[in-house]
C-alpha positions in Angstrom: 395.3 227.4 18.3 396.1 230.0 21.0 398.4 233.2 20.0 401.5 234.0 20.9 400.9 235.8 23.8 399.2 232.3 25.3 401.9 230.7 24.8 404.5 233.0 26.3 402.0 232.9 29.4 401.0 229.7 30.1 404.6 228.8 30.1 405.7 231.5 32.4 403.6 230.1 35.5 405.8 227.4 35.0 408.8 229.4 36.7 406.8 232.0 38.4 405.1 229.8 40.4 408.1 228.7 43.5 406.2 225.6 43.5 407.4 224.2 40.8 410.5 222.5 40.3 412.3 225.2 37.7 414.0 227.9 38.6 413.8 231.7 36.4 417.5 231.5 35.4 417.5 231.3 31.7 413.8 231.0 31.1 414.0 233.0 28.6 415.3 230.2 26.4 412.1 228.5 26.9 410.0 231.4 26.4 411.4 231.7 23.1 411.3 227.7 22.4 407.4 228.3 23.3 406.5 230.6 20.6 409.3 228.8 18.1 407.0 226.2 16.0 405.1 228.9 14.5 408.0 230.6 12.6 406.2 228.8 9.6 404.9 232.1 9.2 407.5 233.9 7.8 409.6 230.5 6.2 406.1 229.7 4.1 406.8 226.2 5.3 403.6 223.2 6.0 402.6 223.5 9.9 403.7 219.8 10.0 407.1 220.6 9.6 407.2 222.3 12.9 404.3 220.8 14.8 404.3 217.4 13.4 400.7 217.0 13.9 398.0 216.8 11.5 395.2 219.0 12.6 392.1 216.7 11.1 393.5 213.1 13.1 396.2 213.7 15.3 396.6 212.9 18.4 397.8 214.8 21.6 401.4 213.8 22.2 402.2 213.5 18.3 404.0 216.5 18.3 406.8 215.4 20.8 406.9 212.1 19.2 407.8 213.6 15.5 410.0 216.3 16.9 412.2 213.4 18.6 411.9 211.1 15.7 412.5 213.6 13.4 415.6 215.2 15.6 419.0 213.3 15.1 420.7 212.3 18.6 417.4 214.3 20.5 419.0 212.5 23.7 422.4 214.3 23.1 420.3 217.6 21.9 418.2 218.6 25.0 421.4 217.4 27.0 423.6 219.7 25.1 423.3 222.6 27.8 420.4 224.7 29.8 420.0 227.1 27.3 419.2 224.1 24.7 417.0 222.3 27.5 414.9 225.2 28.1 414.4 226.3 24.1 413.3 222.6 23.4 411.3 222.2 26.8 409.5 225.5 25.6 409.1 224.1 22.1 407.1 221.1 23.5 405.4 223.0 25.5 403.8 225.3 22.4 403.2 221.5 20.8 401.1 220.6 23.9 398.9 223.8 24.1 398.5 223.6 20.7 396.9 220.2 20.4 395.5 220.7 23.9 393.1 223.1 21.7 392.7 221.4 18.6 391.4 218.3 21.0 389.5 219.3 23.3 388.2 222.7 22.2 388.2 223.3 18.4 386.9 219.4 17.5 385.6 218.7 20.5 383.3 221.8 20.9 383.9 224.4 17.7 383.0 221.3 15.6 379.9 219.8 17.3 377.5 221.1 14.8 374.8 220.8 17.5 376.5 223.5 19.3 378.0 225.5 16.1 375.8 224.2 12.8 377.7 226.8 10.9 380.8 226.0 9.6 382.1 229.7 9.0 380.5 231.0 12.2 382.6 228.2 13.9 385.8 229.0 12.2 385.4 232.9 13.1 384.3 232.3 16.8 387.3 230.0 17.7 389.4 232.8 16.6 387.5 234.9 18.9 387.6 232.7 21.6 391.6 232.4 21.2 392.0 236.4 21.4 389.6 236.0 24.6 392.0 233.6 26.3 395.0 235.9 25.2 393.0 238.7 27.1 392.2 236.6 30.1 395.4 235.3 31.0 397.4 238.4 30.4 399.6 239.9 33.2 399.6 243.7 32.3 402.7 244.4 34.5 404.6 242.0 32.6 406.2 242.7 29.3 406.8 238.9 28.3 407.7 240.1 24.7 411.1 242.1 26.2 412.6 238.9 27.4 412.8 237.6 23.9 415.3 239.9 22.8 417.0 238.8 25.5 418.0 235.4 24.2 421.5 234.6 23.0 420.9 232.4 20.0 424.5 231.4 20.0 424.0 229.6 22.8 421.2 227.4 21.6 421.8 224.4 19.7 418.8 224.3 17.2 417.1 221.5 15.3 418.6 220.7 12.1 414.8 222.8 10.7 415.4 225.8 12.1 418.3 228.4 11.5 419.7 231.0 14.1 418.5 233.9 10.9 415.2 232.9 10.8 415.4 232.6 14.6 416.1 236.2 15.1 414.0 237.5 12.2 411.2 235.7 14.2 412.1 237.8 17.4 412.0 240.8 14.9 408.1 239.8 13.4 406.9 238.9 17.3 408.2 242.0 18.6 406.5 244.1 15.5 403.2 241.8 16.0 403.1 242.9 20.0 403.6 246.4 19.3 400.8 246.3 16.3 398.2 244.5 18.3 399.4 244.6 22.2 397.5 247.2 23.5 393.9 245.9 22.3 394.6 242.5 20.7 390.7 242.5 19.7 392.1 244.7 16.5 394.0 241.7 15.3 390.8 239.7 14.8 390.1 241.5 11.5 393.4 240.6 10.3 392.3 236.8 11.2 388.9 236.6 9.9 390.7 238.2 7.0 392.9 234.9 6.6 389.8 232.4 7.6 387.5 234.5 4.4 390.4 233.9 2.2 391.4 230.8 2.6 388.0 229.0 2.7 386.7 231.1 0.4 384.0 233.0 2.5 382.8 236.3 2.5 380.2 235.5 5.2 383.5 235.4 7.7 384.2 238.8 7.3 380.6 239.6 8.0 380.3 237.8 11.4 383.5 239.9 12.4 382.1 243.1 11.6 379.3 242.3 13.7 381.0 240.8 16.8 383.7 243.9 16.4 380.6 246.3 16.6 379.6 244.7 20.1 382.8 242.8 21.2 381.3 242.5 24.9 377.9 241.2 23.9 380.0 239.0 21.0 381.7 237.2 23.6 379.2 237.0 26.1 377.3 235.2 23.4 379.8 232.8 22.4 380.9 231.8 26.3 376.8 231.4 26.7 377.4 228.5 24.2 379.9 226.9 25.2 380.4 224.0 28.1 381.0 225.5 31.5 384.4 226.3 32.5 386.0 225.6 29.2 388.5 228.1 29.2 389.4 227.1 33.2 389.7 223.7 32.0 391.9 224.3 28.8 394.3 226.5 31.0 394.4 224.0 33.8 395.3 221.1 32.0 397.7 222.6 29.6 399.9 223.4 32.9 399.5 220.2 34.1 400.6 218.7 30.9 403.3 221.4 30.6 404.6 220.8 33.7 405.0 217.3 33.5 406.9 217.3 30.3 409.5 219.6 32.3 409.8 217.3 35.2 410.5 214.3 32.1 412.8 216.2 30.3 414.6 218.3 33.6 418.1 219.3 32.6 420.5 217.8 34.9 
């Protein structure tokens, strides 16, 4: 699923871009709400309990449904102000990118054994792939991490799942993660492929990362070589199409 910094920027077109139908005041709500589901991280907690998708047979819009079913009085929530409109609009939006991937990248391609036969090297590679994007969307005069610490959490009304501590201390881990990896994000993918060798048990991860880090440009060239044309173009495009679409539904009024 794409980092952090992929969420924080596919959501800030949405009020960049005059066309749409969002203004910039207090988009910094939703910039937090975009990068909110995976506070997992530091509460230890399943990924269902904040996406509400199972990665294996989900399907796209699952997320939105369990976060409303699962949400008491989710009319009278996102209605409660802007600043609560925004987080949860931005929440939704992570939801949608997220399975956006998992769909119609990771199963669709990362798992088509004629185009990846190896399960490891498929594992490692969308990792890859993910920093890749992070790298390609980027908007180097932008600091989108600053306008986190922006946010006024009192101002939010959160779901019953998420408290305003963890909330900050999540601002706090971001913040530390962006000034760790920021400047060259293809550092972080040893830290992955770290994860991906423990957690399925694979030493042969770790292997395939020390020999794409040792070449990064001809690693990459090799793995967009495999893949159908313009995936990336098309992930992006849709994902914004999607995103935006959920914000016209859910405009606060």
């Amino acid at each position: 699923m794409p980092n952090p910094s992929t969420h924080l920027l596919l959501l800030y077109d949405q009020f960049s871009n005059p066309t749409k139908n969002d203004s910039k005041e207090n988009f910094e709500y939703a910039l937090l709400g975009s990068v909110s589901p995976d506070l997992r991280v530091i509460t230890k907690s399943d990924r269902e309990d904040y996406h509400y998708f199972d990665l294996n047979s989900g399907v796209k819009g699952d997320g939105m449904s369990g976060f409303i079913k699962n949400t008491i009085d989710f009319n009278g929530l996102i209605k409660t102000n802007i600043y609560t409109n925004n987080f949860i609009k931005g929440y939704f939006s992570h939801l949608i990118a997220d399975e956006n991937w998992t769909v119609d990248v990771f199963r669709k391609i990362f798992m088509d054994k004629n185009i990846f036969p190896d399960f490891d090297e498929a594992l490692f590679l969308d990792r890859a792939l993910q920093i890749y994007l992070d790298i390609q969307i980027s908007k180097q005069s932008i600091d989108i991490y600053s306008y986190l610490s922006q946010v006024d959490i009192d101002l939010i009304f959160l779901p019953h799942n998420i408290t305003k501590k963890t909330l900050n201390d999540w601002i706090t881990f971001l913040s530390d993660l962006n000034s760790k990896y920021g400047s060259n994000p293809w550092n972080r993918l040893n830290f992955m492929a770290q994860r991906l060798s423990k957690s399925h048990n694979s030493d042969k991860i770790l292997t395939l990362c020390d020999d794409f880090m040792a070449d990064i440009t001809k690693g990459i060239n090799n793995l967009l070589d495999r893949l159908p044309e313009i995936t990336l173009e098309n992930y992006i495009t849709n994902t914004k199409n999607d995103i935006n679409m959920m914000f016209k539904e859910y405009k606060y009024d």
